[in-house]
C-alpha positions in Angstrom: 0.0 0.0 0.0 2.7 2.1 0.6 4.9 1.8 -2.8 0.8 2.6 -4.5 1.2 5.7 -2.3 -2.6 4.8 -1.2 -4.0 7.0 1.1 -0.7 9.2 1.1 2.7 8.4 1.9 3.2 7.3 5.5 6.6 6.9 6.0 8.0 3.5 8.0 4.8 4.6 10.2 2.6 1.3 7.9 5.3 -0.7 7.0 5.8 -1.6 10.7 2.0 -2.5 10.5 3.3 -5.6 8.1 6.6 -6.3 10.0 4.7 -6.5 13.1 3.1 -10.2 12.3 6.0 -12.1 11.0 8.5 -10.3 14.0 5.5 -12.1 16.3 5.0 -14.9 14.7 8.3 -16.8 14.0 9.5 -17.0 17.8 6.4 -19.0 18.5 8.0 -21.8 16.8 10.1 -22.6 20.0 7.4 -22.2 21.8 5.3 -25.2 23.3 2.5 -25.4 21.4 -0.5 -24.3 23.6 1.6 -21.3 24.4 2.6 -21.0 20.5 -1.3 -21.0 19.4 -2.7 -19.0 22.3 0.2 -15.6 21.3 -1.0 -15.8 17.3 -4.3 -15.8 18.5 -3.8 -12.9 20.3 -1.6 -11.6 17.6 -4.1 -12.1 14.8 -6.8 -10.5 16.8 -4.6 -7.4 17.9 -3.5 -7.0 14.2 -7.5 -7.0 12.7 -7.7 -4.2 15.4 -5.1 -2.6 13.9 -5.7 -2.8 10.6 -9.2 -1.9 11.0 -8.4 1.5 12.8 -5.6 2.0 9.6 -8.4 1.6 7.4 -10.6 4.1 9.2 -7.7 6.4 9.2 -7.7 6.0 5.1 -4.1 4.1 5.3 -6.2 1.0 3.4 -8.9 0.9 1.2 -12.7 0.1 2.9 -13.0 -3.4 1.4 -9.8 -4.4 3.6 -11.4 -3.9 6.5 -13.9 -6.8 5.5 -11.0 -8.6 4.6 -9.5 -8.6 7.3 -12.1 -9.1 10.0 -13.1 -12.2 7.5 -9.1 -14.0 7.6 -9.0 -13.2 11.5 -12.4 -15.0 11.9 -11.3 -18.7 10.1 -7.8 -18.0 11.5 -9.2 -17.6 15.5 -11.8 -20.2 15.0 -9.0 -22.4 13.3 -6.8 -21.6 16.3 -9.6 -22.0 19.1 -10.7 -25.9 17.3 -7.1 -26.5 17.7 -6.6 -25.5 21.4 -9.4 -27.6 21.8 -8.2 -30.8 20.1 -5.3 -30.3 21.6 -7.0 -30.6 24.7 -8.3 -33.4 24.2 -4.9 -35.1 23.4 -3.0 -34.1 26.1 -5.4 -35.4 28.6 -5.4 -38.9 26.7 -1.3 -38.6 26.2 1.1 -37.2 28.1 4.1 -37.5 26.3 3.4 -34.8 23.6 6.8 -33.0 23.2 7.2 -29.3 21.6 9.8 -28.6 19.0 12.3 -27.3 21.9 12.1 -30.8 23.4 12.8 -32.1 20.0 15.9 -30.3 19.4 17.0 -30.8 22.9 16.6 -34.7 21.9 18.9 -34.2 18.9 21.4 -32.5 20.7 21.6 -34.8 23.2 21.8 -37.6 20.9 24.5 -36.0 19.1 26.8 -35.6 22.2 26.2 -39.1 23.1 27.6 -40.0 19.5 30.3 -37.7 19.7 31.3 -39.4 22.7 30.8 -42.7 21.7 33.3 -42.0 18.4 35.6 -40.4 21.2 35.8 -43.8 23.3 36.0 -45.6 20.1 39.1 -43.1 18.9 40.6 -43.8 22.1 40.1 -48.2 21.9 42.1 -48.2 18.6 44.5 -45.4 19.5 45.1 -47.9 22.9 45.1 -50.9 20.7 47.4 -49.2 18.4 50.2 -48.6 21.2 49.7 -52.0 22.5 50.6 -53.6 19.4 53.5 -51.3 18.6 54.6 -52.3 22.2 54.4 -56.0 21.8 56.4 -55.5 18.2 58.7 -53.6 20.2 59.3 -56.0 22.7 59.6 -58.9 19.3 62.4 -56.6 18.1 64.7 -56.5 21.5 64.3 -60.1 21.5 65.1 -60.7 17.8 68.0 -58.1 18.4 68.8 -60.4 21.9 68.6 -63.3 19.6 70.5 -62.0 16.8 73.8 -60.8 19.8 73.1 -64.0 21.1 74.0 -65.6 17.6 76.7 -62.9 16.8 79.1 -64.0 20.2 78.5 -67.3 19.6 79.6 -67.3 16.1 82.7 -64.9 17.5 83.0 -67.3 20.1 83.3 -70.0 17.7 85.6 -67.9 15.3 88.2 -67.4 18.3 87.8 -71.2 19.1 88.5 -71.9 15.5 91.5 -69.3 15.6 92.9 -70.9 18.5 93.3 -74.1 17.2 94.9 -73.0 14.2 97.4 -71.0 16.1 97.5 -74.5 18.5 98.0 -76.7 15.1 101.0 -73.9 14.3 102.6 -74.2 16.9 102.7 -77.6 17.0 104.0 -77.7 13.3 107.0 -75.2 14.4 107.6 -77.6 17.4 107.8 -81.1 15.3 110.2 -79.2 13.0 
């Protein structure tokens, strides 16, 4: 109404009029639902109210008045049926959760994941150092193994050296 320039130019003064529902509107999502359908009922009623005094101030044209009284009608008796069913439900079922308890739910449920993969991380991490350990610990004992060998064959060597120098000296003596 305001770009048409109907009923004069107005400033921001009746665009707030059409930011006002949506600013009330949208934080009703995290709202429980009763609580949710009881503030856009009040909303819808306190914006026909305040469309239908624009309208006698010649901000809107007289047929939006009708309009508007008509929508808030359906919308309140939509909302009041609701409330009602609702009602009804609750009293037969306890467990009705809002979205807040939803996405408290999923947040939950995602900690307890992350700290499931956590513990997991851990297991192998654990697992990993136990089998570098134990390959570790097969190493010193092949290394152990492999000295072991080494003196003996050294050991064998000098035995082997000794009797040549023995079989030498022998020789030198018989001559």
């Amino acid at each position: 109404m305001e770009y048409s320039g109907y009923g004069g130019y107005h400033s921001y003064r009746r665009y707030m009029y059409g930011v006002i529902a949506p600013a009330v509107a949208w934080p009703t999502i995290f709202m429980p639902v009763e609580y949710a359908l009881i503030t856009q009922f009040f909303a819808f009623n306190f914006l026909y109210f305040a469309d239908a005094r624009a309208t006698a101030r010649g901000w809107f044209p007289p047929w939006y008045s009708i309009y508007r009284f008509v929508l808030t009608f359906f919308v309140g008796a939509s909302i009041v049926i609701s409330l009602v069913g609702r009602g009804k439900i609750v009293t037969a079922d306890h467990t009705l959760k809002s979205p807040v308890d939803y996405i408290k739910g999923d947040k939950d449920a995602q900690w307890v994941a992350l700290e499931r993969e956590e513990k997991e991380r851990r297991q192998a991490l654990a697992a990993a150092d136990d089998e570098e350990e134990e390959e570790g610990e097969d190493s010193e004992d092949a290394d152990k193994e492999k000295d072991d060998d080494e003196s003996d064959e050294r050991e064998d060597n000098e035995k082997s050296d000794e009797k040549k120098d023995s079989k030498k000296d022998d020789k030198k003596e018989k001559k």
